[in-house]
NUFI-413126 format. One record per residue (C-alpha): residue in three letters; chain; x, y, z; residue number from 1. Coordinates in steps of 0.05 Angstrom, whole numbers. Layout:
code	unit	xx	yy	zz	pos
ALA	A	X	Y	Z	NUM
...
! end
This chain:
code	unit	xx	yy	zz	pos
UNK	A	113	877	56	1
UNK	A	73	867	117	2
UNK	A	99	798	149	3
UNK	A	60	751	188	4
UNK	A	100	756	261	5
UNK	A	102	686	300	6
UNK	A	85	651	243	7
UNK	A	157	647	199	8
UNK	A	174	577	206	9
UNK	A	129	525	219	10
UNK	A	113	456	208	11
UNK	A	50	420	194	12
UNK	A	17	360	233	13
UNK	A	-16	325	181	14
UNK	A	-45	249	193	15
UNK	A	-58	270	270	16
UNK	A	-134	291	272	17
UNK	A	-142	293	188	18
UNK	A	-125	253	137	19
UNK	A	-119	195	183	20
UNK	A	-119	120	158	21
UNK	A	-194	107	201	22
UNK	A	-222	140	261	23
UNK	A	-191	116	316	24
UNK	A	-182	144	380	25
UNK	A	-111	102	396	26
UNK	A	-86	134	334	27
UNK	A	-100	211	354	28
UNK	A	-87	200	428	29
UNK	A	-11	179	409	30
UNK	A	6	200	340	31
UNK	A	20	265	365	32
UNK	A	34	282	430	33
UNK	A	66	327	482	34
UNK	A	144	298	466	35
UNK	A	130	322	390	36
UNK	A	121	390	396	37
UNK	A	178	394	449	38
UNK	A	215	362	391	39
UNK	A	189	415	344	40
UNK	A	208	472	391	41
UNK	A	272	443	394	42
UNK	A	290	450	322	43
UNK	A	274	523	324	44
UNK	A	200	526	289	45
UNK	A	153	588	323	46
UNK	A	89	556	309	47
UNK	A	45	489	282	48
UNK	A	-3	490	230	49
UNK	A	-59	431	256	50
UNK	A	-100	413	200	51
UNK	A	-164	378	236	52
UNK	A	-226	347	203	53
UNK	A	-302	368	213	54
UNK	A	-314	293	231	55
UNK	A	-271	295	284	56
UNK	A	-301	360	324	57
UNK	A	-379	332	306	58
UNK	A	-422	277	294	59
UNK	A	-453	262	228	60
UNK	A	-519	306	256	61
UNK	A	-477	354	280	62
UNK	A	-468	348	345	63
UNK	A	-410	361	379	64
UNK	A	-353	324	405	65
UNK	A	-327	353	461	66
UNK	A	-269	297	467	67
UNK	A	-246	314	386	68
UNK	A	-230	396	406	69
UNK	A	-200	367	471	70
UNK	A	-144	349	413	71
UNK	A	-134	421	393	72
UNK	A	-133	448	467	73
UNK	A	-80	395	485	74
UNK	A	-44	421	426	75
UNK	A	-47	495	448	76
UNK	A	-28	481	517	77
UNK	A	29	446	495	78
UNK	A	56	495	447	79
UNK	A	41	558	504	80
UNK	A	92	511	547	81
UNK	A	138	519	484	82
UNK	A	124	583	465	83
UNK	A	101	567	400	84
UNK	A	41	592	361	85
UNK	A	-17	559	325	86
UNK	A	-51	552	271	87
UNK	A	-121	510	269	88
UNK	A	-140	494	192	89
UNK	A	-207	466	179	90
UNK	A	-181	417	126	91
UNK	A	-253	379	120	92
UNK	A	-320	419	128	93
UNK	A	-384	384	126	94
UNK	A	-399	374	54	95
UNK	A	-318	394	37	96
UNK	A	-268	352	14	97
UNK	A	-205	374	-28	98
UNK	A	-180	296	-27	99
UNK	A	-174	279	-97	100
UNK	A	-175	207	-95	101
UNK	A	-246	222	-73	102
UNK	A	-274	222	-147	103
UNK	A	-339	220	-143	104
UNK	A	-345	276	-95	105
UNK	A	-377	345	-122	106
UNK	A	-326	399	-98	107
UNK	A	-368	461	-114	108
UNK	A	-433	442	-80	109
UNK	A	-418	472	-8	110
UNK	A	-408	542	-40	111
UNK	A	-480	534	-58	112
UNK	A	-510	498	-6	113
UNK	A	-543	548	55	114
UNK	A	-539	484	105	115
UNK	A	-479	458	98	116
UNK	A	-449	523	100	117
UNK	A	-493	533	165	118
UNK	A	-458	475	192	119
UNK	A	-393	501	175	120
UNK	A	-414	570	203	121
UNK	A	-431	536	266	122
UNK	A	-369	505	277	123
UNK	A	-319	558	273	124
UNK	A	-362	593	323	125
UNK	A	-348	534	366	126
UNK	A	-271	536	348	127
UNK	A	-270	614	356	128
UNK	A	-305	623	416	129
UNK	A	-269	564	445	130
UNK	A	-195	600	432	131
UNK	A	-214	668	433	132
UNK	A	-175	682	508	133
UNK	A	-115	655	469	134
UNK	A	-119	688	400	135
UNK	A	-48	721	413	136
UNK	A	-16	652	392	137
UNK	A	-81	623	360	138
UNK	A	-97	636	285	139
UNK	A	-153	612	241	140
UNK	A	-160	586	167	141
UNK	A	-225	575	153	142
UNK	A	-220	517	98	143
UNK	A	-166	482	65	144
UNK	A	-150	485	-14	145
UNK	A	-206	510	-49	146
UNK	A	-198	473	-112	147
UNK	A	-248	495	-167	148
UNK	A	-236	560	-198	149
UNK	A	-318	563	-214	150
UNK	A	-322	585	-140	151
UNK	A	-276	642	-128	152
UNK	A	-346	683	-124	153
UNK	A	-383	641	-76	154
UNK	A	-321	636	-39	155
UNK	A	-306	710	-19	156
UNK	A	-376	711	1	157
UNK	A	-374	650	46	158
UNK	A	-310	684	67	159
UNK	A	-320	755	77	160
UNK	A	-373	724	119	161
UNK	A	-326	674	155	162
UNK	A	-287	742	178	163
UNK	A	-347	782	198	164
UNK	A	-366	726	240	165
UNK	A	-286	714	265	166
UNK	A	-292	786	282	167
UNK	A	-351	787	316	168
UNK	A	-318	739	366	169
UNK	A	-245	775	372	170
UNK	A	-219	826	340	171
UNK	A	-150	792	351	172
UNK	A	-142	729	314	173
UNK	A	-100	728	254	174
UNK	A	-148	701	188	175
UNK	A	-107	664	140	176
UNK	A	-144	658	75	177
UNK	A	-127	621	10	178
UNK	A	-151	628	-57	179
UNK	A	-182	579	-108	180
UNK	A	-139	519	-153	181
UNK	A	-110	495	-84	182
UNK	A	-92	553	-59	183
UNK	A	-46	566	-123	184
UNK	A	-9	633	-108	185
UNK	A	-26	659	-173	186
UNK	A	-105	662	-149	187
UNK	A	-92	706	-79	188
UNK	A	-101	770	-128	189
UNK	A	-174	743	-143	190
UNK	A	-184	748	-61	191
UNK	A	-238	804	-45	192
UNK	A	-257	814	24	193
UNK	A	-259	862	72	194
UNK	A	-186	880	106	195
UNK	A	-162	893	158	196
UNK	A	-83	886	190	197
UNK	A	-99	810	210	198
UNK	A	-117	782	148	199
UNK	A	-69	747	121	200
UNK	A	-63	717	45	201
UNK	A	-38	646	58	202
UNK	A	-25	601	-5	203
UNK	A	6	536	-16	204
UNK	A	76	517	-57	205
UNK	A	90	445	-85	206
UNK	A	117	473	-153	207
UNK	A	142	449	-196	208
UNK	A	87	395	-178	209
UNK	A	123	345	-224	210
UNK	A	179	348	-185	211
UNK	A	153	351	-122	212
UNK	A	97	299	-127	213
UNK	A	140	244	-174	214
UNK	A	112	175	-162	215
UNK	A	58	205	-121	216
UNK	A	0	156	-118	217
UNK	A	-63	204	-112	218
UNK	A	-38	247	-169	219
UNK	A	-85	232	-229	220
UNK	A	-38	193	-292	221
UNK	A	26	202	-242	222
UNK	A	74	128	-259	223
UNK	A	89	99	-184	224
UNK	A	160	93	-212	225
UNK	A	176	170	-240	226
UNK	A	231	201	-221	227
UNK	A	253	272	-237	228
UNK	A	317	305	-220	229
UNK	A	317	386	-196	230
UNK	A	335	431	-219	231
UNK	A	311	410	-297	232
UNK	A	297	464	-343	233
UNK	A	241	493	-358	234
UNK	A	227	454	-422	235
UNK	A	244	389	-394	236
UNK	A	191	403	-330	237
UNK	A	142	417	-391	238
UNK	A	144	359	-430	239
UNK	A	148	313	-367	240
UNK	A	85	345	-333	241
UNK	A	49	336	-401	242
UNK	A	5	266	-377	243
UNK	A	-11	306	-324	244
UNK	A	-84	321	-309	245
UNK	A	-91	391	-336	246
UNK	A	-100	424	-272	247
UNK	A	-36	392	-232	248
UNK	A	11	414	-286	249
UNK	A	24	475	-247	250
UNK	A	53	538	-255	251
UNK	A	110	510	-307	252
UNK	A	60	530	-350	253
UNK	A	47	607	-342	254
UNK	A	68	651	-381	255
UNK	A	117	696	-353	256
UNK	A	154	639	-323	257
UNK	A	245	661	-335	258
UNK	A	277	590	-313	259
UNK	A	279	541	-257	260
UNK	A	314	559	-189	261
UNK	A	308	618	-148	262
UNK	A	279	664	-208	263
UNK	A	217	613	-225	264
UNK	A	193	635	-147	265
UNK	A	207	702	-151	266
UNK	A	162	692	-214	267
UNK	A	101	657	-199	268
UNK	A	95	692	-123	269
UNK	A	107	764	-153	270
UNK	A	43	772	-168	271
UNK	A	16	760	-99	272
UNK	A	58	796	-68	273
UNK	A	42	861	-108	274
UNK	A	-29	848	-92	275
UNK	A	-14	837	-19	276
UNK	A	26	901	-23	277
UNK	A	-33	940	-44	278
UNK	A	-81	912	6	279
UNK	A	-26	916	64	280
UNK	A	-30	845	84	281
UNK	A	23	790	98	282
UNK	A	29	731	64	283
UNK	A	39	655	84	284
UNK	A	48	591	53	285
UNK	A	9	542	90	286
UNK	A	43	480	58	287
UNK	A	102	467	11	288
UNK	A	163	402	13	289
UNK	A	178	351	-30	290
UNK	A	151	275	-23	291
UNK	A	205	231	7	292
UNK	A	207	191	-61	293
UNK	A	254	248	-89	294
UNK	A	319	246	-90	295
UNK	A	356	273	-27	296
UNK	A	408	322	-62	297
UNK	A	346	348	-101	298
UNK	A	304	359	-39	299
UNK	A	354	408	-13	300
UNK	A	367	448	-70	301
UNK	A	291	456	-76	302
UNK	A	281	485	-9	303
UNK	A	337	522	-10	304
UNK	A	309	563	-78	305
UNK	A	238	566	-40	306
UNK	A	268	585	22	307
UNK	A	315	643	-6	308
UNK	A	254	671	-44	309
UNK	A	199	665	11	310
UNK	A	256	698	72	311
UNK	A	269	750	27	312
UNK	A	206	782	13	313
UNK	A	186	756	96	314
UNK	A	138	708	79	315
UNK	A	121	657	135	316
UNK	A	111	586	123	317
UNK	A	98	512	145	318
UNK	A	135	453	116	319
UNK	A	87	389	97	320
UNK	A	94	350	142	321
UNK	A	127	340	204	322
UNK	A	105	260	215	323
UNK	A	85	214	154	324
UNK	A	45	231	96	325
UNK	A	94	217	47	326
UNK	A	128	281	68	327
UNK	A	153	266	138	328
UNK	A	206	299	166	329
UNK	A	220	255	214	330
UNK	A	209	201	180	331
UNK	A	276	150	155	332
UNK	A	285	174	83	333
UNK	A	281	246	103	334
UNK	A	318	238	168	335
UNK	A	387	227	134	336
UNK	A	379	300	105	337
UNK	A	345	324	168	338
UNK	A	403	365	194	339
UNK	A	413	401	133	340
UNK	A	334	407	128	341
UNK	A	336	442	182	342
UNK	A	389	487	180	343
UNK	A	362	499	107	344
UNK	A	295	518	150	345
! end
């Protein structure tokens, strides 16, 4: 399989410039800064995934904010000193949000909606003109986690215009483009756009989700005190994911699914990677870890099962997250595993 060169190990800066607690210009100006991604460098990662937020490039009219895409230029310059790659991920368009503790919000409208998709449109070719003269360490994903399934339609249109306009601009950035549910690995094969050798099919990985997201507050019926132990069997990852919301209780529930451990990833990626086999294009996982809640022991056997899967069939990746979030790698729960983390990595 075709593999995604630069972009094997990564790590994600979440909480910088999106999902931040407010706007606040303090907050992005030291959250993360040059010191980090010497730090990441350090630990042997080739690139950053930097999830940013429309509200941070643009104004509510959409005007833009030259000071917000100062943020990604910083970043770039700062990984070219490190000779790291990039990744920019539009994690909030204009009339966009994945966030679901944002319940009221209708997550299917922008596929419909000619303006906000204008404004979306208009952006990237902001972003995209902006890095083009470094596209040989700058990629682009043009929205992050699709989550209705109702859309995959009005989202290979919106995308398979995304990469004409990408295109248009440079013929050299790498495109990395999820599917619908999340970015569940099992939707890449309903992906239909035009190809060429720098697409890549990204997904994201937080399965078994009731392992992975135990006691996690935004997760719909979750108990702030679960626990879960890994590996459980199959069964017992059933009948604990069953208060679930029926659409976060994951890929337990597929049929074709052998066991827990190495097997259940060779499982539920297999058929994405036959479909990325047929279309010649690499594959990424643009997220994947375990909240710091978990048990420490567990962690590592988990990433070691992801991790033999995902280096054996080449497919890059960037661990959630690298600072806070619940996931941080640096952070004090996670940092008395870190070495092994990292060798793990």
């Amino acid at each position: 399989m075709r593999r995604f060169e630069g972009y094997q190990k990564g790590i994600n800066l979440g909480g910088w410039i999106s999902q931040y607690a407010k706007y606040d210009k303090a907050h992005f100006d030291s959250f993360i800064t040059e010191k980090d991604i010497d730090y990441i460098a350090s630990l042997g990662f080739d690139h950053v995934r930097v999830p940013v937020d429309y509200m941070v490039l643009e104004e509510e009219d959409g005007t833009f904010k030259e000071d917000g895409f100062d943020y990604l230029d910083n970043c770039r310059k700062w990984c070219s000193k490190n000779k790291l790659n990039m990744l920019i991920d539009l994690h909030e368009a204009y009339g966009y949000t994945f966030d679901p503790l944002r319940k009221d919000f209708d997550r299917e409208k922008f596929f419909y909606d000619e303006e906000m998709q204008g404004r979306f449109f208009r952006l990237w070719t902001k972003i995209a003109t902006m890095f083009a003269p470094f596209a040989d360490m700058v990629a682009v994903e043009p929205l992050n986690e699709v989550v209705s399934a109702n859309v995959k339609d009005a989202w290979n249109k919106i995308a398979t215009k995304y990469i004409e306009l990408i295109r248009s601009i440079s013929d050299k950035f790498y495109i990395v483009l999820g599917g619908v549910c999340y970015n569940n690995v099992l939707s890449i094969p309903l992906l239909d756009v035009p190809m060429d050798d720098r697409i890549v099919f990204n997904f994201h990985c937080y399965e078994p989700l009731i392992f992975t997201h135990q006691g996690a507050y935004w997760v719909e019926n979750m108990a702030p005190d679960f626990r879960i132990a890994y590996p459980c069997t199959l069964e017992e990852y059933r009948e604990a994911s069953k208060f679930l919301a029926a659409d976060h209780g994951g890929a337990v529930y597929d049929e074709g699914i052998s066991g827990i451990g190495e097997q259940f990833f060779e499982d539920i990626f297999a058929p994405a990677i036959k479909y990325a086999n047929e279309k010649n294009a690499a594959v990424y996982c643009g997220e994947y870890g375990v909240i710091d809640l978990a048990n420490n022991e567990d962690k590592l056997r988990w990433l070691k099962d992801i991790h033999s899967v995902m280096k054996k069939y080449g497919i890059g990746r960037a661990l959630w997250n690298y600072k806070e979030k619940d996931f941080g790698l640096v952070d004090d729960k996670f940092r008395e595993i870190k070495d092994a983390f990292i060798e793990i990595l």
